[in-house]
Phi, psi and omega in degrees: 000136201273150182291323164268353173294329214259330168278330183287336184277315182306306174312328216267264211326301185282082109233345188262294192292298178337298170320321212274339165112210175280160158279133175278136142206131192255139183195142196290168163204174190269190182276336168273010161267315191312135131347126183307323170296292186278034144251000181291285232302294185328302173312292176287327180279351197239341176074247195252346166336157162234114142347098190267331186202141181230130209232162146229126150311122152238147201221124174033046170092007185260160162235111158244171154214146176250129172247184216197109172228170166237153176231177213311332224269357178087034182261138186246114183244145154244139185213136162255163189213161162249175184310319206267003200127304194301151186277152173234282212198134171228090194224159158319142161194161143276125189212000000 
């Protein structure tokens, strides 16, 4: 490989990372994966409800998770919650 191919792929690469952001990764889990808080946290917001989804996220070194219900009036909530419990965000969506 030529000495400018080997500079154009290092640019092509730091500029690929610059770009691409913190990294996500999302997977799905049960509920018996949640942290004992945040299955307390679940459990009370979400009540007798069903549970359409629950994903964890790690984001710039954290674990959250959002989960996703419906409730009887047919209102669709997304909620994130963190490991110890706390709630980040909680609203109505569509989904």
């Amino acid at each position: 490989m030529s000495r400018v191919s080997k500079i154009l792929v290092a640019m092509g690469v730091t500029l690929s990372a610059a770009f691409a952001g913190p990294a996500l990764a999302a997977d799905k889990v049960k509920m018996e994966q949640l942290p004992q808080p945040a299955q307390q946290t679940v459990k009370r917001e979400v009540g007798k409800h069903k549970i359409e989804a629950i994903s964890k996220t790690t984001k710039n070194n954290r674990v959250v998770y959002d989960i996703e219900w419906e409730e009887a009036d047919g209102t669709n909530y997304e909620m994130r919650v963190r490991n110890d419990g706390k709630i980040l965000k909680k609203d109505t969506s569509i989904f």
